[in-house]
C-alpha positions in Angstrom: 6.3 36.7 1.5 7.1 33.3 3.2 4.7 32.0 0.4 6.5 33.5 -2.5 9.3 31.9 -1.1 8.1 28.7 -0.7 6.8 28.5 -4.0 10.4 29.8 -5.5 11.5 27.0 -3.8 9.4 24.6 -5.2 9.8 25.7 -9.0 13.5 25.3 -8.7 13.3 22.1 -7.3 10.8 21.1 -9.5 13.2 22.3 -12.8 16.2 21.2 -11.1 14.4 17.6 -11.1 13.1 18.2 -14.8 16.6 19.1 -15.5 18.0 16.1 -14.0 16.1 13.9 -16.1 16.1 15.8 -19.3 19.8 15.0 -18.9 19.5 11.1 -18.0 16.5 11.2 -21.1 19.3 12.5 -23.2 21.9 10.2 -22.2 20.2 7.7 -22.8 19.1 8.6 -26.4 22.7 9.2 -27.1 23.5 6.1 -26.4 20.7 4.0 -28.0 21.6 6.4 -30.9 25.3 5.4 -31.0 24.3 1.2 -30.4 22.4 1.8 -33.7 25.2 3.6 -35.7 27.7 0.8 -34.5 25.0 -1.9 -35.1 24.1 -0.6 -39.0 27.8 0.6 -39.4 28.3 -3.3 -38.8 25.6 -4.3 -40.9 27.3 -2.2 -44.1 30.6 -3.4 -43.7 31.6 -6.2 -46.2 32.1 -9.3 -45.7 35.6 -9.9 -45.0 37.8 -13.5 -44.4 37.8 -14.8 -40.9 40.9 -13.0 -40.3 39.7 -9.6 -41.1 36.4 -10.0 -39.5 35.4 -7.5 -36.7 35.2 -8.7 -33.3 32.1 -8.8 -31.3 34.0 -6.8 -28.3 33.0 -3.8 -29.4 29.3 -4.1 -30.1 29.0 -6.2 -27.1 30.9 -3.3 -25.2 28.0 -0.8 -26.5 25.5 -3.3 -25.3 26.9 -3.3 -21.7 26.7 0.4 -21.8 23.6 0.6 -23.2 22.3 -2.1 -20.9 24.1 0.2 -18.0 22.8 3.4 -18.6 19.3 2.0 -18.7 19.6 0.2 -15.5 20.6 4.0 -14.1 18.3 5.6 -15.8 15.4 3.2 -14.6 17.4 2.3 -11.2 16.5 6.2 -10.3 13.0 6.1 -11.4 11.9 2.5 -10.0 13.4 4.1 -6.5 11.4 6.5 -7.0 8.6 4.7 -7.7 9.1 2.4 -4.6 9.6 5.5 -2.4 6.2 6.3 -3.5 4.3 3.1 -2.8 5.7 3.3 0.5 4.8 6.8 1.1 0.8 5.8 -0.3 0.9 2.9 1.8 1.5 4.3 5.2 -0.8 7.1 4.3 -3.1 4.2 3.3 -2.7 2.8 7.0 -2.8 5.9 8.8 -6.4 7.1 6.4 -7.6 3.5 8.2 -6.7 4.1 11.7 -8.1 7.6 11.4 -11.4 6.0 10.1 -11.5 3.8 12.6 -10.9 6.4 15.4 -13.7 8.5 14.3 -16.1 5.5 14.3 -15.2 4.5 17.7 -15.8 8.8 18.7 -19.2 8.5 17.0 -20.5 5.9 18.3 -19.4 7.2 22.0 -20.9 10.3 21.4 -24.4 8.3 19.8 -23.8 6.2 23.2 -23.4 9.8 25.2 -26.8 11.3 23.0 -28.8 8.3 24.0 -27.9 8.3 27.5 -28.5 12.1 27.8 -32.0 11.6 26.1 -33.2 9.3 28.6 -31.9 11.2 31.6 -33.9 14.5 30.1 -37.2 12.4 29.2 -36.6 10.8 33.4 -36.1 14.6 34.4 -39.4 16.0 32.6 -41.2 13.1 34.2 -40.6 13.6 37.4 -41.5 17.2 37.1 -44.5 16.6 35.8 -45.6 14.6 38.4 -44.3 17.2 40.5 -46.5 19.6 38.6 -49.2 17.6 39.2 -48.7 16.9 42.6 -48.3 20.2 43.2 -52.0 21.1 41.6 -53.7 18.1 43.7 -52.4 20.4 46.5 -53.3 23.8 45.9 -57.0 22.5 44.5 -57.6 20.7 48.1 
């Protein structure tokens, strides 16, 4: 059950995110989408006198917002972004020290085999020259 939960947790996080940036997708479509009506709108327009001429404020206004809801838009997703480098690399360092940690607990534990080898091969030594010892004496 805590399983099912967690899971129903996840999914509406997960849509809740794919909401959020369906919306921020769409925004920003509208907007390109109005830049260009403005832009060709300006394009069909005849050309008038000086005095009758339309003034650049209002395309370079559309611009700006363009420009603005692209830097939100892309402001979210590079923090995102840099959030995850940051979360890789200290994963990265921590995957490092862990490799290094088990090489040091190998090679203690080769050390520790080696060690334990010769103190077995000393042991049966000495008791077969107790064995034999031991045979000398009953033979006499």
């Amino acid at each position: 059950m805590n399983a099912t939960n967690r899971t129903e947790e996840a999914e509406v996080e997960t849509s809740s995110e794919v909401d959020s940036n369906l919306a921020a997708v769409s925004e920003v479509e509208a907007g390109i989408r109005d830049f260009v009506r403005n832009d060709i709108a300006y394009l069909r327009r005849p050309v008038a006198s000086p005095e009758t001429a339309p003034t650049d404020t209002n395309t370079d206004a559309t611009v700006s917002n363009v420009n603005s809801l692209i830097q939100r838009v892309a402001g979210t997703s590079l923090a995102e972004i840099e959030k995850l480098i940051g979360e890789l690399e200290s994963l990265r360092d921590l995957l490092h020290a862990e490799g290094q940690r088990v090489q040091r607990e190998i090679s203690g534990y080769a050390q520790l085999s080696q060690a334990a080898m010769k103190s077995t091969r000393m042991i049966a030594d000495n008791v077969s020259q107790w064995k034999r010892a031991a045979d000398g004496l009953r033979n006499s």
